[in-house]
C-alpha positions as CSV (number, residue, x, y, z in Angstrom):
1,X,270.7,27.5,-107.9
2,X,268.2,24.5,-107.6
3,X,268.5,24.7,-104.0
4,X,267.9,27.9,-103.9
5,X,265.0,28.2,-106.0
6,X,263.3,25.6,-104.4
7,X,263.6,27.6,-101.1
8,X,261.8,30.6,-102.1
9,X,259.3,28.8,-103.5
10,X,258.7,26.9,-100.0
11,X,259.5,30.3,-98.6
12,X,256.8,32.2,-101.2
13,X,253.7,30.4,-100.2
14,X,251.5,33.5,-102.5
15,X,252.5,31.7,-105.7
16,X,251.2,29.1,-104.4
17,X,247.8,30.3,-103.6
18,X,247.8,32.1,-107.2
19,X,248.1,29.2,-108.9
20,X,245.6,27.1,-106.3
21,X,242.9,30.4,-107.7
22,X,243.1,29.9,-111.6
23,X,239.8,31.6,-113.1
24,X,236.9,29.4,-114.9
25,X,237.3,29.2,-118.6
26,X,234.8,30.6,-121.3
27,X,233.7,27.0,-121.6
28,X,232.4,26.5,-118.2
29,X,230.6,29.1,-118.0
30,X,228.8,28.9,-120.6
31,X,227.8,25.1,-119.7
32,X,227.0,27.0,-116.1
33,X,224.6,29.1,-117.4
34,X,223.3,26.6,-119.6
35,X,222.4,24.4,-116.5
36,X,220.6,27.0,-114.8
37,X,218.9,27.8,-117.8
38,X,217.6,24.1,-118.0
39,X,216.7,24.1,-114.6
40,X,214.4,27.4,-115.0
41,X,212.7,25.9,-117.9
42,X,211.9,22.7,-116.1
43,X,210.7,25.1,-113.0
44,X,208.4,27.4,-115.0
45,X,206.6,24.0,-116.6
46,X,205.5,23.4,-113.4
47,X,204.8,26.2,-111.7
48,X,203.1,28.0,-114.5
49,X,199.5,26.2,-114.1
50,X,199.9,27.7,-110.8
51,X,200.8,30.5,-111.9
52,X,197.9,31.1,-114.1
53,X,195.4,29.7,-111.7
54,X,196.7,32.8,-109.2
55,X,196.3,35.1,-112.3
56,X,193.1,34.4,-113.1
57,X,192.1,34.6,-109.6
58,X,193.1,37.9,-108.9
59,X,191.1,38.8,-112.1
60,X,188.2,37.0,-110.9
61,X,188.6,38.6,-107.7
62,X,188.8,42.4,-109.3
63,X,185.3,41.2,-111.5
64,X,183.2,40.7,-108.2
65,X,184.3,43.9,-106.7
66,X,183.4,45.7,-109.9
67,X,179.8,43.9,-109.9
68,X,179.4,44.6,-106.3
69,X,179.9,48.4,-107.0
70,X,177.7,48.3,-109.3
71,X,175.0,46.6,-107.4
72,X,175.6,49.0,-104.6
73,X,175.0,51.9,-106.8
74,X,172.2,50.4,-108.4
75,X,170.1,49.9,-104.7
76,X,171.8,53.6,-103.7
77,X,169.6,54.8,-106.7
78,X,166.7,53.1,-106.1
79,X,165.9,53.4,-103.3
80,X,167.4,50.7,-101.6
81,X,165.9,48.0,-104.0
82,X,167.5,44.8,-105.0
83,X,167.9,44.9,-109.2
84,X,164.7,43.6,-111.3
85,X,163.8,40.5,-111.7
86,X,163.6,38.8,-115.1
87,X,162.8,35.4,-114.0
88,X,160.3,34.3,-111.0
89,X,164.1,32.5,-110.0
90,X,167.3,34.4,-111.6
91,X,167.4,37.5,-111.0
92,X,169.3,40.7,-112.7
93,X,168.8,40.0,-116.3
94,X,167.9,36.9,-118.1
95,X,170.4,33.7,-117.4
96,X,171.9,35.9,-114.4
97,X,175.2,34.8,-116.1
98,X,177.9,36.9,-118.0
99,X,180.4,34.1,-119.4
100,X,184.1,35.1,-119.2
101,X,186.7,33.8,-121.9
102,X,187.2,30.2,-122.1
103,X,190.6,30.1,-121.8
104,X,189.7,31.9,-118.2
105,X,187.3,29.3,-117.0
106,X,188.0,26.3,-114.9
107,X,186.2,23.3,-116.5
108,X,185.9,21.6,-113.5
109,X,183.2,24.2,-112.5
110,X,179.9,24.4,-113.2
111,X,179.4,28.0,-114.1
112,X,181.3,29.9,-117.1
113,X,181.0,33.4,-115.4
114,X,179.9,35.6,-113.2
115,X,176.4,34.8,-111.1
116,X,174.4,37.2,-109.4
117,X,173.0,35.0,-106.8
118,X,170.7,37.2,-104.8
119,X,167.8,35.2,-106.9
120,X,163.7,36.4,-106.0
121,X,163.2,32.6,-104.2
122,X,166.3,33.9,-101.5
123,X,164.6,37.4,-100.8
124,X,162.0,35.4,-99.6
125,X,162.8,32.8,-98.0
126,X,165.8,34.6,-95.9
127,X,162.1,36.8,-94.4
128,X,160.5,33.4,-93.5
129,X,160.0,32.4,-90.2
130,X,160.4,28.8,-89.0
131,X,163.6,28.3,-91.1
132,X,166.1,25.9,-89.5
133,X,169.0,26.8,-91.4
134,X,168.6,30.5,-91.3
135,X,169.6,33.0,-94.0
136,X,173.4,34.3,-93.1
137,X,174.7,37.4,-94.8
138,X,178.2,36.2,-94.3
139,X,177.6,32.7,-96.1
140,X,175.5,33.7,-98.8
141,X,176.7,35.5,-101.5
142,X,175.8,38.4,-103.5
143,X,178.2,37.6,-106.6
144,X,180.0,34.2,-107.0
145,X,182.9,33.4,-109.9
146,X,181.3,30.5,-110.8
147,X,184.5,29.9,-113.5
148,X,186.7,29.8,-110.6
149,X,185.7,26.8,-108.3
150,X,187.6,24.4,-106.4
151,X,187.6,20.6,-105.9
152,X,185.2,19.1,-103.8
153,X,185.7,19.9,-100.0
154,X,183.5,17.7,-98.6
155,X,179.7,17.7,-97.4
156,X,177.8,20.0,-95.5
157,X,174.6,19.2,-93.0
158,X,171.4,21.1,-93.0
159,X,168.3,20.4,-91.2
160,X,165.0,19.7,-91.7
161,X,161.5,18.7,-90.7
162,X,160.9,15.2,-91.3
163,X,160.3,11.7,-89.9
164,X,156.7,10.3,-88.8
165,X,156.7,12.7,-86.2
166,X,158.2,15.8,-88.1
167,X,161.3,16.1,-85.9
168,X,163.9,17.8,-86.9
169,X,166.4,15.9,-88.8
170,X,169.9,16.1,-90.5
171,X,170.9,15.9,-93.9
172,X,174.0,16.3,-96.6
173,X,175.0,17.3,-99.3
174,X,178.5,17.4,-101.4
175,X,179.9,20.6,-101.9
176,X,182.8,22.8,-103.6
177,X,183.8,26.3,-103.2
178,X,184.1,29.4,-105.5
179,X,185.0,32.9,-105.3
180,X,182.7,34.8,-104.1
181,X,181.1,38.6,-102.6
182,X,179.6,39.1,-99.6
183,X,177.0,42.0,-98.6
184,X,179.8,43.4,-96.2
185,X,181.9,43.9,-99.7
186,X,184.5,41.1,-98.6
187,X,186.1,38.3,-101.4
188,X,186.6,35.0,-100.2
189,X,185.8,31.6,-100.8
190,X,182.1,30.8,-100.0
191,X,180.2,27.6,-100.2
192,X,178.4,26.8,-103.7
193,X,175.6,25.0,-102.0
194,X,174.7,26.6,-98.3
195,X,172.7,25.2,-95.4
196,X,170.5,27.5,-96.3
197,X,169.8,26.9,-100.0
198,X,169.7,23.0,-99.5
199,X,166.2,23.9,-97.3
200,X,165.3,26.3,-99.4
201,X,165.2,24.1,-102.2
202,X,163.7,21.4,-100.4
203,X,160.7,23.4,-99.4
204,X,160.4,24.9,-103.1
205,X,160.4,21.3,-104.5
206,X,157.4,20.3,-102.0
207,X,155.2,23.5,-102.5
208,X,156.5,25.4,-105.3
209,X,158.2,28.9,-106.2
210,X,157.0,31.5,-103.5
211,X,155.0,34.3,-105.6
C-alpha cells in the first residue's frame, strides 16, 4: 500500500501544485496593508507642499482672470479708459493691492496680493519716444499675483544712455517671477522687474514723476 500511494502521488502532480498555492493568512495581510499605508503617509508629507503650492496656483491663476474681466469691462464702459488714478504712481484705488489670506501667500514674495500694475508713470512712458527698452504688451503685465512668486531666476539687461559720451550702455538687474495677466488675456509667468521698468525708473529718479 505504501508503494502504491507513493505512486499516485508522483503520478498526481495537482496535489502538488495545491499545496505549492496555500492562501496568505489574516495576519499578512493585514501587515500588507499596513506597509502601504506607511508608505502613503510618508508620500503625502512630501508631496503635499507641492501640492498646495499647485492649489494655490490655480487659485491665483482663476483671481487674475477675474481682475482682468473686470478691467476689461471697466474700459468697455468708459470708453476705452484705463481705471482712475488715485496716486500720481498706483493706480486703481489707493495701495493698488488687495491682500489675499496669509496662509495663501508665499513669504518669499514681496507682495501679499493682487497688483494692478498698469500704474499712470507706464501709460506714459510706454508713449515716449527715444525709449531703448521699449514698452512690450506681451512682458508687461496688466495684473500680477504678487503672493505667488518664484525664486530668483537670474538677472536681466536693459540699456541706457550713459558714459561721457552718452552711448548707449548695458545694465542688470536681479529678478524673480510671478504670476501674472497679459493685455492679450493670457496667465503665465512674467518678469517682476522688466527691461522696461528698470529705464523707466531710472529716468523717473533723474527728472521726476511725468505729470
Amino acid at each position: 500500500m505504501d508503494s502504491t500511494h507513493r505512486e499516485k502521488a508522483i503520478q498526481d502532480p495537482k496535489k502538488q501544485v495545491l499545496r505549492a498555492q496555500r492562501g496568505m493568512t489574516l495576519m499578512e495581510v493585514l501587515i500588507v496593508i499596513a506597509i502601504v499605508g506607511v508608505l502613503l503617509g510618508a508620500l503625502l508629507l512630501v508631496l503635499r507642499p507641492t501640492l498646495m503650492a499647485k492649489a494655490y496656483d490655480t487659485e491665483a491663476i482663476a483671481g487674475l482672470r477675474g481682475w482682468y474681466n473686470a478691467y476689461q469691462m471697466y474700459r468697455a464702459d468708459h470708453e476705452d479708459k484705463e481705471p482712475p488714478r488715485d496716486y500720481p504712481i498706483f493706480a486703481y484705488n489707493p495701495g493698488a493691492e488687495w491682500n489675499v489670506p496669509k496662509q495663501k501667500r508665499n513669504f518669499e514674495c514681496a507682495g501679499s496680493g493682487y497688483f494692478y500694475s498698469r500704474m499712470y508713470a507706464a501709460q506714459v512712458f510706454e508713449k515716449r519716444p527715444g525709449m531703448l527698452n521699449p514698452y512690450d504688451p506681451e512682458k508687461e503685465p496688466i495684473f500680477e499675483a504678487k503672493h505667488r512668486c518664484r525664486r530668483p531666476t537670474g538677472i536681466i539687461h536693459y540699456y541706457v544712455y550713459g558714459g561721457k559720451n552718452g552711448e548707449k550702455i548695458r545694465q542688470s538687474v536681479p529678478n524673480q517671477q510671478t504670476l501674472c495677466v497679459f493685455a492679450n488675456g493670457s496667465v503665465k509667468l512674467g518678469l517682476k522687474f522688466s527691461p522696461f521698468e528698470a529705464e523707466m525708473a531710472l529716468i523717473m529718479g533723474r527728472e521726476g514723476v511725468p505729470r
